[in-house]
C-alpha positions in Angstrom: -9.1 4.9 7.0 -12.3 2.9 7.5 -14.0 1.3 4.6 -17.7 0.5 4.3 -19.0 1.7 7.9 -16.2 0.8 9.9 -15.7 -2.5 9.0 -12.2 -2.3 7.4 -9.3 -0.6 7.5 -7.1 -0.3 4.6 -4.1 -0.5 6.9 -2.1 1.9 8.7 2.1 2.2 9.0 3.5 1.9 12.1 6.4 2.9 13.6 9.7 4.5 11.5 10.5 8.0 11.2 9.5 10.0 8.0 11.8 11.2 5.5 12.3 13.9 4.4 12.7 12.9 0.6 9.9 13.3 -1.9 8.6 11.2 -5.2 6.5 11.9 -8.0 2.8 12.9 -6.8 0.9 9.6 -6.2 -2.1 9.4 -8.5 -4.7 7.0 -9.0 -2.5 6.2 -12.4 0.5 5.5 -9.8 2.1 1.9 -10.0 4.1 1.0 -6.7 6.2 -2.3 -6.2 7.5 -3.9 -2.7 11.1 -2.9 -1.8 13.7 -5.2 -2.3 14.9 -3.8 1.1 11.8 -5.2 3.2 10.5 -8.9 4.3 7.2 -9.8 5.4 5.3 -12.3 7.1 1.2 -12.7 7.6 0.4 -13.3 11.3 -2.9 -13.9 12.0 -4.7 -11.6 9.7 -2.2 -8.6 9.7 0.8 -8.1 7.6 4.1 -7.9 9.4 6.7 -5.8 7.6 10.6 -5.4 8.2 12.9 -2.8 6.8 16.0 -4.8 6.1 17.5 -0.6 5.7 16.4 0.6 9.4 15.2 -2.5 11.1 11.9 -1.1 11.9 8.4 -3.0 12.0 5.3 -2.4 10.4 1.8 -3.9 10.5 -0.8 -3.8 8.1 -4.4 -5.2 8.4 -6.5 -7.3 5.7 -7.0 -5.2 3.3 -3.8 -2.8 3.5 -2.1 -7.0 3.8 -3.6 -7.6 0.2 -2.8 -4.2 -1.2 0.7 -5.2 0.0 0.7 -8.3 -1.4 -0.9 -7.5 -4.9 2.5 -4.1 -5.1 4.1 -5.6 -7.8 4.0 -3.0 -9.9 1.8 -4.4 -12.6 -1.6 -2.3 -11.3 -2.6 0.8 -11.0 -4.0 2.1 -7.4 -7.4 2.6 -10.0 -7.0 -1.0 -11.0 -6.1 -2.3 -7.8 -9.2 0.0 -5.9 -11.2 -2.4 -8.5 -9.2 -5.2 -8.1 -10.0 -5.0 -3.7 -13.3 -3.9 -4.1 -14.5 -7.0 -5.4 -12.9 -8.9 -2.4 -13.8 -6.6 0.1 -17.3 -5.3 1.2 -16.2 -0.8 0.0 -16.9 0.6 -3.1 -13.7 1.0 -5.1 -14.0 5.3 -4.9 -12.9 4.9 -1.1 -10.6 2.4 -1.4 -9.1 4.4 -3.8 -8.7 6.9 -1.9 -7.3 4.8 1.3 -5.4 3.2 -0.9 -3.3 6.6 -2.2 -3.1 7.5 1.3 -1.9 3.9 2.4 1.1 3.9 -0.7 1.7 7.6 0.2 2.8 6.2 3.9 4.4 3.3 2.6 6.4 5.0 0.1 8.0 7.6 2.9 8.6 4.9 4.7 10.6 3.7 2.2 8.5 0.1 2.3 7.3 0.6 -1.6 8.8 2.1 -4.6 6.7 3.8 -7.3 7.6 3.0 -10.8 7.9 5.3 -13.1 6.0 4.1 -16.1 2.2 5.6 -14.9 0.8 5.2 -18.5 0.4 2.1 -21.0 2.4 -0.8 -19.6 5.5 -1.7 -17.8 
């Protein structure tokens, strides 16, 4: 997804096979948390990721690195579009919406798990 003209992309998820298996709908009121199951390391502006289930990489740029980094199940993707778009030059509408696509990847990938308390707190 590009943000703001081109200028960033939320992130993208490479490599790994889909699964079949689905989760609740993801919904700007959706809360997701990192898996236990992956570990990752920042390399020169992209997020690296490694499922510890599968042994596949991923990569995610700036802003899909932060979005990574700030799944700790504590935001929503509303809060978190809000949250990003006063770091990043995208008004929080279209990070919002590259952010549900981002989680949407992640989560088949089995990289994020989405909790299931989507209203009040955790």
């Amino acid at each position: 997804m590009l943000l703001a003209g081109g200028q960033y992309r939320v992130g993208q998820v490479v490599g790994g096979i889909r699964s079949p298996e689905k989760m609740s709908p993801i919904t700007a009121a959706s809360r997701f948390r990192q898996s236990e199951r992956v570990i990752n390391q920042e390399a020169g502006g992209t997020t690296v990721l490694l499922s510890l289930e599968g042994g596949q990489y991923y990569s995610l740029n700036g802003v899909g690195g932060r979005a990574w980094e700030l799944a700790d199940g504590s935001r929503t993707v509303s809060e978190l579009a809000v949250l990003l778009e006063s770091e990043f030059d995208a008004p929080a509408g279209v990070i919002e919406r590259d952010l549900l696509e981002l989680f949407s990847n992640l989560a088949d990938e089995k990289l994020v798990t989405q909790d299931q308390a989507e209203s009040g707190g955790i």
